[in-house]
N, CA, C and O atoms as a MOPAC input file, in Angstrom:
PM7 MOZYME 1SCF
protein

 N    -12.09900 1    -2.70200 1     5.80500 1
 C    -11.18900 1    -2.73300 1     4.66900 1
 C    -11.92600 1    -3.03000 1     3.37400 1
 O    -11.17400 1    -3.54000 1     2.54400 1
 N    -13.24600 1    -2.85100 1     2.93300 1
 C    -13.90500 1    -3.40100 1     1.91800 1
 C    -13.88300 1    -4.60400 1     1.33200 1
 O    -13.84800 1    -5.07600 1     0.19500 1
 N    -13.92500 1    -5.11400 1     2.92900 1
 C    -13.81700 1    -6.54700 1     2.42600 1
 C    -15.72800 1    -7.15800 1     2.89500 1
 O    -16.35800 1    -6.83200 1     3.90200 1
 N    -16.22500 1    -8.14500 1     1.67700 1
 C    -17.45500 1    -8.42000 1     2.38500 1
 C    -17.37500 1   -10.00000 1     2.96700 1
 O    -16.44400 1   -10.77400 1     2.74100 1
 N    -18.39500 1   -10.25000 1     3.65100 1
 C    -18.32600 1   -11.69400 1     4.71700 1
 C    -19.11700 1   -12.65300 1     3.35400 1
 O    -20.32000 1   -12.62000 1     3.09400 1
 N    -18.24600 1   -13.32900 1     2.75000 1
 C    -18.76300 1   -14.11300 1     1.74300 1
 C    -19.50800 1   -15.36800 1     2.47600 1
 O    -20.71400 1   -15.60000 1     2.40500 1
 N    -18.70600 1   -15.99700 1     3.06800 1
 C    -19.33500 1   -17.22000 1     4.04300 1
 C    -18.71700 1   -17.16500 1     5.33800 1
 O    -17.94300 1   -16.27300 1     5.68600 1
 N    -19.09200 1   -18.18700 1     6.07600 1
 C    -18.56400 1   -19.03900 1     7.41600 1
 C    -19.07700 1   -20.41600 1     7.79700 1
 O    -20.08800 1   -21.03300 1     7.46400 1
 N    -17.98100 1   -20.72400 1     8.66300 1
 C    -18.51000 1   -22.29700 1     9.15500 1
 C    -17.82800 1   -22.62000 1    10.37500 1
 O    -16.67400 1   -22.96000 1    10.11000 1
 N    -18.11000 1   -22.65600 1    11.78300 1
 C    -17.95900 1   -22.79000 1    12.92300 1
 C    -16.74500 1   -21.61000 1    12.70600 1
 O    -17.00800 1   -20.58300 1    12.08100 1
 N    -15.76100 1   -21.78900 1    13.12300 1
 C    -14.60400 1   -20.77800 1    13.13300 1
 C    -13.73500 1   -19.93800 1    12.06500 1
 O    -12.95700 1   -19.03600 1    12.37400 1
 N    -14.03000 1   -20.43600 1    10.61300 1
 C    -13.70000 1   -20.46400 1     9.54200 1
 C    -14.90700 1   -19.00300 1     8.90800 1
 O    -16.13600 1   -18.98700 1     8.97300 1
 N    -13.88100 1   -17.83600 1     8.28300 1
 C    -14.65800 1   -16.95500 1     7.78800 1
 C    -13.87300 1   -16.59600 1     6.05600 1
 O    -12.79000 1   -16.04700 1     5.85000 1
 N    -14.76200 1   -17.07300 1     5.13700 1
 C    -14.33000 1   -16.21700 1     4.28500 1
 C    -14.39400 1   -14.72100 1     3.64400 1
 O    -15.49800 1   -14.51900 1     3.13900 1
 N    -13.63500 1   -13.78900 1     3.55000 1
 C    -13.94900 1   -12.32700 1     3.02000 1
 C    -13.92200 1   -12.34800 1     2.19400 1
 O    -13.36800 1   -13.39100 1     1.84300 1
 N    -14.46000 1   -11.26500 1     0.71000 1
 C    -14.29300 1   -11.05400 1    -0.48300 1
 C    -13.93600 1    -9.74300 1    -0.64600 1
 O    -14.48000 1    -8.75400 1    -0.15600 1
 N    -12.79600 1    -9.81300 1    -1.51000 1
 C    -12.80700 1    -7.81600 1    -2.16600 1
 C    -14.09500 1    -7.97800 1    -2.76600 1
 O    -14.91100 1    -8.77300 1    -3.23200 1
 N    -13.66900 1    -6.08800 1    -2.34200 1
 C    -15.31100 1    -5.44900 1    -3.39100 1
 C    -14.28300 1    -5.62700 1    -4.78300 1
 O    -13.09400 1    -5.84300 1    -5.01800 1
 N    -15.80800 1    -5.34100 1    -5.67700 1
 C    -15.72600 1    -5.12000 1    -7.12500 1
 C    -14.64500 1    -3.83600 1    -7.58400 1
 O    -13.80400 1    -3.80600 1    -8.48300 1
 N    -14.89200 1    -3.19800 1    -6.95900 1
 C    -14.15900 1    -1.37100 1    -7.17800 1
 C    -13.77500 1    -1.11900 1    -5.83200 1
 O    -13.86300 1    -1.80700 1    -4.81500 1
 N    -13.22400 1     0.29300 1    -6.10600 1
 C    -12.41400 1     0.96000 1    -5.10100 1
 C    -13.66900 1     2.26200 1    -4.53400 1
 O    -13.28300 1     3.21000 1    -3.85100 1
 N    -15.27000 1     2.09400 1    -4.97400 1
 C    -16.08600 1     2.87600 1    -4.33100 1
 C    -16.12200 1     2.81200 1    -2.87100 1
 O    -16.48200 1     3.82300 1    -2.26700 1
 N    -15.81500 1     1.81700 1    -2.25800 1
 C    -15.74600 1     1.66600 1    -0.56400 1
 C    -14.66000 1     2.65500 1    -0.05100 1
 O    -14.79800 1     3.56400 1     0.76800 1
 N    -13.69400 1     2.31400 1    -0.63900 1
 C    -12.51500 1     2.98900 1     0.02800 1
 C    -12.66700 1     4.61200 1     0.35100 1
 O    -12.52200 1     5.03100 1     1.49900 1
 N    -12.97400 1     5.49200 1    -0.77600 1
 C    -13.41600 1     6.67900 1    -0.71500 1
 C    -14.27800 1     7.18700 1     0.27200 1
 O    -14.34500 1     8.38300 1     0.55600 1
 N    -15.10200 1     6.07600 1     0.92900 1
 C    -16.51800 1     6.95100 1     1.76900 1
 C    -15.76200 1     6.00000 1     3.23400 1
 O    -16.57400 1     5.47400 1     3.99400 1
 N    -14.75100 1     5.88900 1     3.44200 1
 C    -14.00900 1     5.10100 1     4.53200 1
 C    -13.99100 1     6.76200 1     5.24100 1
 O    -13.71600 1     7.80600 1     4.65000 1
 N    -14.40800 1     6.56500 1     6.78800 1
 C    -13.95900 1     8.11700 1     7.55100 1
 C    -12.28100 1     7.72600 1     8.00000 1
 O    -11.61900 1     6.70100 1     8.15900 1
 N    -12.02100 1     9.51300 1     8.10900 1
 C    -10.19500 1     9.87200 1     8.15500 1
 C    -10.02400 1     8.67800 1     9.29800 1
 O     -9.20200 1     7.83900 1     8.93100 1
 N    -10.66300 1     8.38200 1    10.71700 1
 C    -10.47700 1     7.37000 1    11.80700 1
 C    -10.70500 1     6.30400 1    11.63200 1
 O    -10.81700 1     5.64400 1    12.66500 1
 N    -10.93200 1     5.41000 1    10.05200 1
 C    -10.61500 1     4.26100 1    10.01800 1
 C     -9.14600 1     3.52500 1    10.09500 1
 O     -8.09200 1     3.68400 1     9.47900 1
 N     -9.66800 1     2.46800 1    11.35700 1
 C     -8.51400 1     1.82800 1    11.53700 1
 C     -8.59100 1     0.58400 1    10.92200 1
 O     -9.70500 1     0.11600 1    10.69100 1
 N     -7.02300 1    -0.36500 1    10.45000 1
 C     -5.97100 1     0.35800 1     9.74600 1
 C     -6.12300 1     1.73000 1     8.88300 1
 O     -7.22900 1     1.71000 1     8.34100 1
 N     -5.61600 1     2.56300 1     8.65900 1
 C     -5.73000 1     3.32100 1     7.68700 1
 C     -4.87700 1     2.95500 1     6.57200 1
 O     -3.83400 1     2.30800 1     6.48300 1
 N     -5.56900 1     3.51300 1     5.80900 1
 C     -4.92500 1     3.53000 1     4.53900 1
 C     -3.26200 1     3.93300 1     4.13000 1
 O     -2.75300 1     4.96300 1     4.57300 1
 N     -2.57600 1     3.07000 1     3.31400 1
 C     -1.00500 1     3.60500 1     3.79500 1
 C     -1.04800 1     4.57900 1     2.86600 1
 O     -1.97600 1     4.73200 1     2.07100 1
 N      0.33200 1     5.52300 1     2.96800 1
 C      0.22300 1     6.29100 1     2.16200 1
 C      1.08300 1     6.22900 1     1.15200 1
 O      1.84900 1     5.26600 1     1.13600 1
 N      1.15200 1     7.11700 1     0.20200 1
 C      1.35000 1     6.51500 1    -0.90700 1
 C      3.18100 1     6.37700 1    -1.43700 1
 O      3.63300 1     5.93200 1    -2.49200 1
 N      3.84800 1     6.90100 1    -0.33400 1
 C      5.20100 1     7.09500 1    -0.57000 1
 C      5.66600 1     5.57600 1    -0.53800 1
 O      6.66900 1     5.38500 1    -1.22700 1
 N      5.29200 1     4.73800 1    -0.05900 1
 C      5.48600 1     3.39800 1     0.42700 1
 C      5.12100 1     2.43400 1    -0.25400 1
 O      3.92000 1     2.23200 1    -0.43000 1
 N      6.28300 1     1.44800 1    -0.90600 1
 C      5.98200 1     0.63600 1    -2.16400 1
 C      5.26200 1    -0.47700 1    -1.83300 1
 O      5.92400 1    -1.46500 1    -1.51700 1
 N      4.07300 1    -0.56400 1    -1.82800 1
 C      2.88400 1    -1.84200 1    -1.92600 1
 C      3.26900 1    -3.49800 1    -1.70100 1
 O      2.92000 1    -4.46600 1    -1.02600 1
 N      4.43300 1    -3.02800 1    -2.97000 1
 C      4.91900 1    -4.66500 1    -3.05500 1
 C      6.23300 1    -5.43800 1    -2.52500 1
 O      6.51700 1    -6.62700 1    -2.66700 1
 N      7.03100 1    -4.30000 1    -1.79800 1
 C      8.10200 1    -4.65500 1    -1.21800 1
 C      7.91600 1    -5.73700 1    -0.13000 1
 O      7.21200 1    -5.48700 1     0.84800 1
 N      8.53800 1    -6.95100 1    -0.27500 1
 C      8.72100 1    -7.89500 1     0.68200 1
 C      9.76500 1    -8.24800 1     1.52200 1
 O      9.65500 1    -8.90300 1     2.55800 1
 N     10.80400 1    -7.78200 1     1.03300 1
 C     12.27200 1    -7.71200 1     1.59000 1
 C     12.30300 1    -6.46700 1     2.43300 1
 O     11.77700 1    -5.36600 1     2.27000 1
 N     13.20600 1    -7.04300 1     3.54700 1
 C     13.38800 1    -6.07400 1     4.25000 1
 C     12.78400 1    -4.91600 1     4.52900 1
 O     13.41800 1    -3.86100 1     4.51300 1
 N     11.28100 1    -4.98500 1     4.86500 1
 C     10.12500 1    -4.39700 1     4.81500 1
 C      9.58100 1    -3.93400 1     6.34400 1
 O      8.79000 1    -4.84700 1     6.58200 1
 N      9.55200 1    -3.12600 1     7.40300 1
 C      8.67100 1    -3.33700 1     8.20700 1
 C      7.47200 1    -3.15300 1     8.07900 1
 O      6.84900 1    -2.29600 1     7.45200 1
 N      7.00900 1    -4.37200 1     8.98000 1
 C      5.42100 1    -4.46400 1     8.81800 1
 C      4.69000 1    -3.25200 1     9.33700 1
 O      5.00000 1    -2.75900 1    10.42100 1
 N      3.50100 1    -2.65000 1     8.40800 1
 C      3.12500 1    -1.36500 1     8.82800 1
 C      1.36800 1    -1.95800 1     8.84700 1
 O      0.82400 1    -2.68300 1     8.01400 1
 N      0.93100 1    -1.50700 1     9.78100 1
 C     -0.43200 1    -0.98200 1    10.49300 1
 C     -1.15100 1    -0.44100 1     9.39800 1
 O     -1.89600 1     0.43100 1     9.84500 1
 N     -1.25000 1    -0.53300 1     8.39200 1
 C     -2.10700 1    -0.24300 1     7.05500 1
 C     -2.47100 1    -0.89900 1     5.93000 1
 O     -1.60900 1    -1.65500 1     5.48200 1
 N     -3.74900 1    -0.81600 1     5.19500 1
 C     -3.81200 1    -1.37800 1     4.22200 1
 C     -3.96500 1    -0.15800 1     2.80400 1
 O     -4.62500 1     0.87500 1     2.69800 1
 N     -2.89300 1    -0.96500 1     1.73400 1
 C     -3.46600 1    -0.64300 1     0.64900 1
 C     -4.57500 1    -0.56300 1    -0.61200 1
 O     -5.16600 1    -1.52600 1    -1.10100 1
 N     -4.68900 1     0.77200 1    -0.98400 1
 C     -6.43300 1     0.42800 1    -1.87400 1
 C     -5.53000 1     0.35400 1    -3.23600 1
 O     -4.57500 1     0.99700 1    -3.67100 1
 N     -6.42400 1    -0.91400 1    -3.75500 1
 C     -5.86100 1    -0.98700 1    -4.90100 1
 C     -5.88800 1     0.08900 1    -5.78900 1
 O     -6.65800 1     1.04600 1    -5.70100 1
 N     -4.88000 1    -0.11300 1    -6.80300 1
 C     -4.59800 1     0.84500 1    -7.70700 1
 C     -5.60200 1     0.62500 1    -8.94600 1
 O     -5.69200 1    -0.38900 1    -9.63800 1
 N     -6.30800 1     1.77600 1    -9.05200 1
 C     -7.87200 1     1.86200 1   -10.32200 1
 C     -6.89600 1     1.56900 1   -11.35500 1
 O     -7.35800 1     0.65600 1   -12.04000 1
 N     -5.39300 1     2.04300 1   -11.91200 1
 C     -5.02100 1     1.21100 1   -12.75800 1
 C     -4.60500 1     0.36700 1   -14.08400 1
 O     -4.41100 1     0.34800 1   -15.30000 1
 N     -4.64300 1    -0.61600 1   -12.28800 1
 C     -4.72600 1    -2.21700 1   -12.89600 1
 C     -6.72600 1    -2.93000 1   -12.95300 1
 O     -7.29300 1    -3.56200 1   -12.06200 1
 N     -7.05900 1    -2.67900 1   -13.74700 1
 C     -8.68200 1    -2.66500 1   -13.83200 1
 C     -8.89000 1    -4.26100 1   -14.17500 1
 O     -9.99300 1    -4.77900 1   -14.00600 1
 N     -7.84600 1    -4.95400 1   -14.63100 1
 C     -8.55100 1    -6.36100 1   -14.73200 1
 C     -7.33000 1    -7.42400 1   -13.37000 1
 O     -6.64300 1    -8.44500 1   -13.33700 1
 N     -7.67100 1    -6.49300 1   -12.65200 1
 C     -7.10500 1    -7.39100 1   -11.25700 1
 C     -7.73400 1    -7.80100 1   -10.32200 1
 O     -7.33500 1    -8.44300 1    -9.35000 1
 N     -9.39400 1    -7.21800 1   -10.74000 1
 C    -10.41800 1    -7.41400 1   -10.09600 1
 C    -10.95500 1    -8.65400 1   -10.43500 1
 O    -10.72600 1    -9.42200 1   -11.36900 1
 N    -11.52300 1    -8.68400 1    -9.72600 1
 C    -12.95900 1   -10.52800 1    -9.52200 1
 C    -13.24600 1   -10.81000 1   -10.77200 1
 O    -13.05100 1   -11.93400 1   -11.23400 1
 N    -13.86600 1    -9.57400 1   -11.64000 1
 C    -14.52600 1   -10.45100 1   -12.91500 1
 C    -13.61700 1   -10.33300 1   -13.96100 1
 O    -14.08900 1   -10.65500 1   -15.05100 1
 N    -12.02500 1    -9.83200 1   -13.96300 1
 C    -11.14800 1   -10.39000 1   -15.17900 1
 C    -10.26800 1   -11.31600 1   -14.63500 1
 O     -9.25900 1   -11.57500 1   -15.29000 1
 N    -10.51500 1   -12.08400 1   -13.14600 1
 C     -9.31800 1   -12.65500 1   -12.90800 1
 C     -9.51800 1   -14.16600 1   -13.75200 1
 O    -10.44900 1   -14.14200 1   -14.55700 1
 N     -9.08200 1   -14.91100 1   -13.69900 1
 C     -9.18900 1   -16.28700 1   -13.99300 1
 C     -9.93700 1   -17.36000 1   -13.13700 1
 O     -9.74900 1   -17.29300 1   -11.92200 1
 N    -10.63000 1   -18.18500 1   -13.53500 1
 C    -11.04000 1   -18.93700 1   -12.43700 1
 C     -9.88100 1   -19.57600 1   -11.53000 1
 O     -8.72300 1   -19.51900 1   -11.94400 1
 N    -10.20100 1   -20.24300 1   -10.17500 1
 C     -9.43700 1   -20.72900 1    -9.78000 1
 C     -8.93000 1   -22.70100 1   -10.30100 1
 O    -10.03500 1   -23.24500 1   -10.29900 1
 N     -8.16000 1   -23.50300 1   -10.57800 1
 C     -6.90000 1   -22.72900 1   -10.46800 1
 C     -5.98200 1   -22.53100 1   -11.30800 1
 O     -4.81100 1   -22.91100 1   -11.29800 1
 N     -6.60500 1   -21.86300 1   -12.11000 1
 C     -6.07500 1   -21.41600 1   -13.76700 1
 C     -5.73700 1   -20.37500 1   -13.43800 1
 O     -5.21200 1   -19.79800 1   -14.39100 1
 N     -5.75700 1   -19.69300 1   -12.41300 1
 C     -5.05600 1   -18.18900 1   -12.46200 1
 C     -3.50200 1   -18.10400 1   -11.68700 1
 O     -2.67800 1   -17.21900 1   -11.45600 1
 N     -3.62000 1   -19.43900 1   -11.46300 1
 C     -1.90300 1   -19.58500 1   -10.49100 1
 C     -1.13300 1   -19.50900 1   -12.12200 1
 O     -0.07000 1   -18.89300 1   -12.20700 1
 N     -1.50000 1   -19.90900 1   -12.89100 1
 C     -0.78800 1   -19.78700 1   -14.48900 1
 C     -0.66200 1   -18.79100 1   -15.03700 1
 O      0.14200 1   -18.75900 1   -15.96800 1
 N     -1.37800 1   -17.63300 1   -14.69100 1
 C     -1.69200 1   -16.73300 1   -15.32700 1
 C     -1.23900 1   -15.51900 1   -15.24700 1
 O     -2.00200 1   -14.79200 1   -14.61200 1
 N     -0.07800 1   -14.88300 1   -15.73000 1
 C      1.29800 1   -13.66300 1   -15.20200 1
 C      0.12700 1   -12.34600 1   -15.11700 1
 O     -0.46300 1   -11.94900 1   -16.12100 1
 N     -0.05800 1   -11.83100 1   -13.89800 1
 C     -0.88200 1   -10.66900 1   -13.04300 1
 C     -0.41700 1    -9.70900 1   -14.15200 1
 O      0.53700 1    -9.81200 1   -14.92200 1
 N     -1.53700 1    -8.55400 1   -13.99900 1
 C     -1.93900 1    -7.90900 1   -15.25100 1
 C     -0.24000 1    -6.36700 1   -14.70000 1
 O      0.45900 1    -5.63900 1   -15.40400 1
 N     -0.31300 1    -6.57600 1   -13.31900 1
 C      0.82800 1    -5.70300 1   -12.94200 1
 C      1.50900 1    -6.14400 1   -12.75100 1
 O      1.83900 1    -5.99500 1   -11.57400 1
 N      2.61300 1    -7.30000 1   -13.76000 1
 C      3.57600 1    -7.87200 1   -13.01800 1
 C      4.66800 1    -7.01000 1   -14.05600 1
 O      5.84600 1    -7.30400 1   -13.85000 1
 N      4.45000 1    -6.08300 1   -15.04200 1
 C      5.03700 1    -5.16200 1   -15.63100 1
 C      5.80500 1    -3.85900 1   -14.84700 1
 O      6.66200 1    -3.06200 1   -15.23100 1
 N      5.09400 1    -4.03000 1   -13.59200 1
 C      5.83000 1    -2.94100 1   -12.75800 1
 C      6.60200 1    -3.26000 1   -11.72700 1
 O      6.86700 1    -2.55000 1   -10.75600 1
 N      7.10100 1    -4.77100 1   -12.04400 1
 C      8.47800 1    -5.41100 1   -11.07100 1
 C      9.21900 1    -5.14100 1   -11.77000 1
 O      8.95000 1    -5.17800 1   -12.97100 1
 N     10.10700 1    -4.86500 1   -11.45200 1
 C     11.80300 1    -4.39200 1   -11.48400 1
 C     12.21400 1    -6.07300 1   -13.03200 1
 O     12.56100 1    -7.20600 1   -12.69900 1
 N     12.09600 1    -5.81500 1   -13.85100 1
 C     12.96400 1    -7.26800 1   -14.53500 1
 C     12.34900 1    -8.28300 1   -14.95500 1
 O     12.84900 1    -9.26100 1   -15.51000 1
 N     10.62000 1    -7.98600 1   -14.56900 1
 C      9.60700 1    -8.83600 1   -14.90600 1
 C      9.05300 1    -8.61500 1   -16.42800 1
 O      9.28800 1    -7.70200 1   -17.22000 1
 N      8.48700 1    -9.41900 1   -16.51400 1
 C      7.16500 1    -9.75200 1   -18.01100 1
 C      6.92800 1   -10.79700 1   -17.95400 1
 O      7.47300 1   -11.71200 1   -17.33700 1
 N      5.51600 1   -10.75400 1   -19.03100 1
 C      4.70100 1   -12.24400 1   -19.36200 1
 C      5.84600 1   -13.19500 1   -19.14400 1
 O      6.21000 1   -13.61200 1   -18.04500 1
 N      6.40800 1   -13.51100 1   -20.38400 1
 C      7.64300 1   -14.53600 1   -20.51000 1
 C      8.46000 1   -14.93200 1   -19.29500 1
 O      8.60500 1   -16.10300 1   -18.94400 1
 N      9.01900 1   -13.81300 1   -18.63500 1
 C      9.62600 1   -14.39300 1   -17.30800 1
 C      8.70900 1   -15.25600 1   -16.44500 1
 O      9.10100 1   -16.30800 1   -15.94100 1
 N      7.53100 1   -14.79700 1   -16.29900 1
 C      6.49500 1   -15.50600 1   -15.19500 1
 C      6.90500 1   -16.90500 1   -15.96400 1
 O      7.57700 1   -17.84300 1   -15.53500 1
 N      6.28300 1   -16.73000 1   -17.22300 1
 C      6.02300 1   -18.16700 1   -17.58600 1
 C      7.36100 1   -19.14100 1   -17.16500 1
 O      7.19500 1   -19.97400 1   -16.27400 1
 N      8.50400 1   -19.03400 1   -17.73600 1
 C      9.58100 1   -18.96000 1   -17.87500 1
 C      9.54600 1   -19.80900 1   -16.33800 1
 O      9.64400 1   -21.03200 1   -16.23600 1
 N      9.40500 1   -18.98200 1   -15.35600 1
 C      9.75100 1   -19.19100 1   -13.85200 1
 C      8.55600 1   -20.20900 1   -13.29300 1
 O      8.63800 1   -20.87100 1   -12.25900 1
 N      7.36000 1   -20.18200 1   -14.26800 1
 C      6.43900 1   -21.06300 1   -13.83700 1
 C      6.80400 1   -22.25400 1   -14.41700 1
 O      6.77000 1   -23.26400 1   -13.71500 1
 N      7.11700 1   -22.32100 1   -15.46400 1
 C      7.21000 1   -23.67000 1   -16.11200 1
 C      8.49600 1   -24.27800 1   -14.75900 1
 O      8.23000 1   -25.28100 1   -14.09600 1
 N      9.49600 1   -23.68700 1   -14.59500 1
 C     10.40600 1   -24.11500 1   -14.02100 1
 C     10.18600 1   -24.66400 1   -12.39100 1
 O     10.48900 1   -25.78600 1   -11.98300 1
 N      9.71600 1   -23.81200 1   -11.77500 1
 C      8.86800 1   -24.40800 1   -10.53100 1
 C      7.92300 1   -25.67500 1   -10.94900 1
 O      8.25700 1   -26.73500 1   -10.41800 1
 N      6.88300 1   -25.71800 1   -11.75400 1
 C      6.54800 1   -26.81100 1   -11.92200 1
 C      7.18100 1   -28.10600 1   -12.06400 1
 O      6.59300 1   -29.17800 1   -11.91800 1
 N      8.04900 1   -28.00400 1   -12.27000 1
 C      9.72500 1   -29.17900 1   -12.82500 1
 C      9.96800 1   -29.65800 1   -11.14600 1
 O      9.84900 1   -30.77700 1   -10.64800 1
 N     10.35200 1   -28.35000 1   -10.50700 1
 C     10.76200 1   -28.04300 1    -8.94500 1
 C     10.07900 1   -29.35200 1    -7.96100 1
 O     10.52700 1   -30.35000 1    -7.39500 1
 N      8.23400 1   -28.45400 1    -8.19400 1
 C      7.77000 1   -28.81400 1    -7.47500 1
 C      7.28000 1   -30.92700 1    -8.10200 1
 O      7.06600 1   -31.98200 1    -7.50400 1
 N      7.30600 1   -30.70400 1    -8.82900 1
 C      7.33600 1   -32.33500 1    -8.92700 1
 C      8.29500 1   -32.91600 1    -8.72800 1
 O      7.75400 1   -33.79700 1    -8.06000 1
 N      9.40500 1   -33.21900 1    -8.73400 1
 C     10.95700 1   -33.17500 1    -8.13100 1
 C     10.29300 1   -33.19300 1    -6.75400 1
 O      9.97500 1   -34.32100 1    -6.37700 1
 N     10.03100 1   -32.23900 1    -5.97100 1
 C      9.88700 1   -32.61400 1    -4.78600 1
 C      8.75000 1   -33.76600 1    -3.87100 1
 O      8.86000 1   -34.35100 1    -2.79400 1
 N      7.70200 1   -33.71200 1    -4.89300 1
 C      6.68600 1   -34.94800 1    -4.35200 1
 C      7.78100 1   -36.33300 1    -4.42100 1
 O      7.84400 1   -37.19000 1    -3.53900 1
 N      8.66500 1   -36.31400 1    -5.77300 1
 C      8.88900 1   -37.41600 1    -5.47200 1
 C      9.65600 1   -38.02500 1    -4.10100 1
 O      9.43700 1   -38.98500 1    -3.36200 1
 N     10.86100 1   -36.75700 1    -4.16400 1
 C     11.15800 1   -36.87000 1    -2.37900 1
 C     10.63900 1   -36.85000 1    -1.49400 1
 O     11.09100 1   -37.28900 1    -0.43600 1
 N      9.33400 1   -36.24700 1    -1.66100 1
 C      8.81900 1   -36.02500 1    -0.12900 1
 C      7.09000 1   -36.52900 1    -0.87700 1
 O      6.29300 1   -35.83000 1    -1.50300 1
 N      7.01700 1   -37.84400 1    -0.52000 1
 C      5.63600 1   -38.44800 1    -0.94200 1
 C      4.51100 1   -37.49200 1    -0.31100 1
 O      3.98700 1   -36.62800 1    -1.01400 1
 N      4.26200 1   -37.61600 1     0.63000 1
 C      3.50800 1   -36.83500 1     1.67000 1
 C      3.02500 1   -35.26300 1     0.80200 1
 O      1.82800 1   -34.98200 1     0.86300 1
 N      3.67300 1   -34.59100 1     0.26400 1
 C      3.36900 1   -33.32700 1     0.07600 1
 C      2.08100 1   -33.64900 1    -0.93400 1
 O      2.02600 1   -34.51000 1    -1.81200 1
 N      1.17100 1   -32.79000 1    -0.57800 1
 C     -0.01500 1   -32.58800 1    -1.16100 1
 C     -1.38600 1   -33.19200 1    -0.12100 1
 O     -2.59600 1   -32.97100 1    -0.13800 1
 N     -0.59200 1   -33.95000 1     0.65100 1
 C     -1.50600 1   -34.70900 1     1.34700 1
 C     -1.67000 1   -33.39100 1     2.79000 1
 O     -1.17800 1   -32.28100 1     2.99000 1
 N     -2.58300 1   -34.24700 1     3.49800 1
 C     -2.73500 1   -33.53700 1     5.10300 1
 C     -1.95800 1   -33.54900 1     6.12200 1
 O     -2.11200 1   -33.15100 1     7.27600 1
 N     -0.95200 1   -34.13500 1     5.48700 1
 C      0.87000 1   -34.37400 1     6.69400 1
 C      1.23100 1   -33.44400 1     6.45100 1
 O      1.55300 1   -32.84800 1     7.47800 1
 N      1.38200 1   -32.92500 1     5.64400 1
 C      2.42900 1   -31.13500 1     5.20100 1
 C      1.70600 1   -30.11500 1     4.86300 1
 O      1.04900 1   -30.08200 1     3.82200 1
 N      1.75200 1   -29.28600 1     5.61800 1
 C      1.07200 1   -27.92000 1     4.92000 1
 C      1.91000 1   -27.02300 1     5.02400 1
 O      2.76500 1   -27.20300 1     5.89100 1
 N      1.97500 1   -25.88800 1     4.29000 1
 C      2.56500 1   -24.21300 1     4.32300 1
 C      3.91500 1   -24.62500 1     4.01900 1
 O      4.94500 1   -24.16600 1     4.51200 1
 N      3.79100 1   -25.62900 1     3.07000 1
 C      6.19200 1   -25.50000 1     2.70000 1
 C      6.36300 1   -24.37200 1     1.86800 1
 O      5.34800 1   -24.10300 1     1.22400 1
 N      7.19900 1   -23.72900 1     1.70400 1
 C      7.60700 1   -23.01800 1     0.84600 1
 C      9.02800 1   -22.74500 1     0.78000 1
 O      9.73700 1   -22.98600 1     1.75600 1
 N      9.48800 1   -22.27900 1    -0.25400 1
 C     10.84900 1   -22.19500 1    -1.01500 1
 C     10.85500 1   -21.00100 1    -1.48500 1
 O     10.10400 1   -20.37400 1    -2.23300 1
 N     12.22200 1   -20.67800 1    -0.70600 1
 C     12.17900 1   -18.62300 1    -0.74900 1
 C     13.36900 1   -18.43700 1    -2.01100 1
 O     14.29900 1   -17.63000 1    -1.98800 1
 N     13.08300 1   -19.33400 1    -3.01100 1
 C     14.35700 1   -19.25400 1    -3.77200 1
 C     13.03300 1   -18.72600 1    -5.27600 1
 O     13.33400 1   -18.58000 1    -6.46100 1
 N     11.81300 1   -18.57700 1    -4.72600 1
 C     10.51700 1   -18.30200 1    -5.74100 1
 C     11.19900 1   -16.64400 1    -6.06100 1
 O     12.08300 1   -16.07500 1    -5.42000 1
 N     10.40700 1   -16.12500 1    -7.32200 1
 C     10.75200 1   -15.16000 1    -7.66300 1
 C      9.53200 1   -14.31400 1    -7.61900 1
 O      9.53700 1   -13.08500 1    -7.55100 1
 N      8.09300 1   -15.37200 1    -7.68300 1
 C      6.88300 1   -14.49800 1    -7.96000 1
 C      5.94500 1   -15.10800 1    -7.08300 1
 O      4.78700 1   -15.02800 1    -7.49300 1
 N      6.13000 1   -15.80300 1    -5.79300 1
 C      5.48100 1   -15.67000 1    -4.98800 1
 C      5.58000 1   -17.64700 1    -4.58000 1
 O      4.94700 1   -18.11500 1    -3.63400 1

């Protein structure tokens, strides 16, 4: 999938996207997953079946790559350069919805002390709009 083996450590592997979409092109027709095709919306999460393919990013969105993203974790702030092609989205809404989760999610440490720590992992709240 053009992904490269950035590190590892006993069981633990990290991958990296490539820089560009040059990998994808020299991929043979019998690579498995294959590539989905293109009738099929990328970003649908609802009511979606899960399909046996991966998507190549779209050339584009050109600063969605590694060297325009944001460092980490300044880029959880930062409204994705394609969030113009959600249905009702823009800059302002992200923000809008970020500032407001932030409110959320502190509200919830105070109920639930533990969160952030190594007692809770993977909570999430499907009432999010952008992930």
């Amino acid at each position: 999938m053009c992904f490269k083996l950035f590190n590892k450590k006993d069981d633990i592997y990290v991958w990296q996207k490539a820089k560009d979409n040059s990998c994808y092109d020299k991929l043979p027709r019998e690579t498995y997953p294959p590539k989905c095709d293109d009738s099929l919306e990328p970003d649908s999460g609802w009511y979606t079946p899960l399909r046996a393919c991966f998507v190549v990013p779209n050339e584009k969105y050109k600063k969605s790559g590694l060297t325009y993203m944001s460092k980490w974790p300044q880029r959880l702030n930062v409204a994705p350069e394609r969030i113009s092609i959600v249905q009702g989205s823009s800059t302002s809404s992200f923000s809008h919805d970020n500032s407001k989760w932030k409110k959320r999610v502190h509200h919830y440490k105070k109920l639930l002390p533990d969160l952030g720590t190594e007692k809770v992992r993977n909570v999430m709240d499907m009432n999010t709009a952008y992930g």
